[in-house]
N, C-alpha and C positions, 0 to 999 in steps of 0.2 A: 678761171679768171673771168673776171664781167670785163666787156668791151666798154661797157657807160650805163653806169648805176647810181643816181646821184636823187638825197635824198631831202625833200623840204621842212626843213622841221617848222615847229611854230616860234612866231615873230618874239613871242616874251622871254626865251630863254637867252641868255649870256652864253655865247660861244667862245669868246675869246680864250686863248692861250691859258689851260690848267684850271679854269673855272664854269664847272658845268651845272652849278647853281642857278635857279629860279632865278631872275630879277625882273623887277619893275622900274628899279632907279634908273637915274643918268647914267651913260657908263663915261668911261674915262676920254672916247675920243668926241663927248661935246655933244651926243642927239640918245635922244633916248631908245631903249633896248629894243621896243619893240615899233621903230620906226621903218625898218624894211625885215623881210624874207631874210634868211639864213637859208642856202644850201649847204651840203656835204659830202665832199666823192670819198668816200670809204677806202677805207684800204683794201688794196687786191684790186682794185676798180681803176680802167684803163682810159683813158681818153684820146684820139687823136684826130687832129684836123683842130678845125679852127671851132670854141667854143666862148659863148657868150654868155655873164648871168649878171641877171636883175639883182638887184640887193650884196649881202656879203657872202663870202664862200669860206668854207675850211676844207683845204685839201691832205687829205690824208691818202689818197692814190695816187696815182702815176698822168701826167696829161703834158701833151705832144704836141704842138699846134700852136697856131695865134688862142692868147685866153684876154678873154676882155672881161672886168668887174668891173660892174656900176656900184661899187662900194670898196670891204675891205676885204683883200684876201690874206688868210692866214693859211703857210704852208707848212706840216708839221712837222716832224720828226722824221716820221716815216714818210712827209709827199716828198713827191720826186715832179718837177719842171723842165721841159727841151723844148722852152717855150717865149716868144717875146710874149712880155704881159703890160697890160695897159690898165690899172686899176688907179682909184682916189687914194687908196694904199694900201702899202703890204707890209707882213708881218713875215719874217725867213726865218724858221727851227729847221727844216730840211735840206734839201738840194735844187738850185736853179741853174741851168744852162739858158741861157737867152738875155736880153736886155729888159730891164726892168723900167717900165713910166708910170709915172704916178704924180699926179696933180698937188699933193696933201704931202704925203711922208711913207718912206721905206725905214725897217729895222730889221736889222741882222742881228737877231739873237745868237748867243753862246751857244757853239754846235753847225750852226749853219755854214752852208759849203755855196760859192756863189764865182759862176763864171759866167761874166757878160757884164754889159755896162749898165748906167744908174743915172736918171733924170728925175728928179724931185724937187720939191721947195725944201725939204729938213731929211736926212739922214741920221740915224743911228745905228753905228757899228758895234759890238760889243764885245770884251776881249775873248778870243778863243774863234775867231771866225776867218773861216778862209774867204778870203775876196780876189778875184783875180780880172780885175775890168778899169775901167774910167766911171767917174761921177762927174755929174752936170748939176749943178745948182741953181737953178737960174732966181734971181730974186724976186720972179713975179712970176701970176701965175702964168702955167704952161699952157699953149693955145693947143685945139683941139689938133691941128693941123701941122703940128711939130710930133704930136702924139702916134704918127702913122707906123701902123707895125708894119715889119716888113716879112715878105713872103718867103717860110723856112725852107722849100723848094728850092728855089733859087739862092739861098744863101749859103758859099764857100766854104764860110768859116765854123756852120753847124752840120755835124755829121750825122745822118737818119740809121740811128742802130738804136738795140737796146741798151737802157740806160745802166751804164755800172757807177760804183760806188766810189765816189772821190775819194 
């Protein structure tokens, strides 16, 4: 098992969700494809502590920790999260334990397993998803300063073991 293997691909391909085709176009969340970095933590591939990335991420391993994206993170089927995350937004096919912020918009795809709470401008749940937290909505946008993760050490309510399976 990798501790942290996370890999950069190039800017012009489309990561999102079931489409791993070339593009050049617009994609669907409004800036074009190859306007930031794409990373990738691979399956098998571990993370823990606190981790930060430039651009969008797709999580396909395991990570433990405050995670901050400066973009979108997509967690997939197989990622697994024991993490407050702070991203413009996220994309749920896998498992989160932590709270979720997002300036932009969270979606909880069919499949996904999600404990902890939810602060975004737009939500979308879709039928077949476990949710067990509180949603915050707020109509405007969220200040950086509401955004503060808090430290998994010290917090009660998340337990530091290996992750099992909802």
């Amino acid at each position: 098992m990798s501790i942290l293997s996370a890999k950069t691909l190039p800017s012009g391909r489309d990561f999102s969700w079931g489409n791993s085709s070339d593009s050049n176009s617009t994609e669907s969340r409004g800036r074009p494809s190859n306007s930031k970095m794409s990373s990738v933590l691979m399956t098998g591939c571990t993370v823990r502590g606190a981790c930060e990335v430039k651009g969008d991420l797709v999580l396909d391993g395991f990570v433990e920790g405050d995670l901050v994206v400066d973009g979108e993170l997509t967690i997939s089927e197989s990622g697994m999260v024991r993490a407050n995350v702070r991203a413009q937004s996220v994309k749920v096919f896998g498992q989160v334990v932590g709270d979720l912020f997002c300036s932009e918009r969270v979606e909880l795809h069919a499949g996904a397993k999600v404990r902890g709470n939810i602060k975004t401008k737009r939500l979308l749940i879709q039928d077949g998803v476990i949710f067990d937290g509180r949603t915050e909505m707020p109509a405007h946008k969220i200040p950086d300063e509401e955004l503060e993760l808090f430290d998994l050490q010290n917090d009660p309510n998340i337990r530091h073991e290996e992750p099992k399976k909802i």
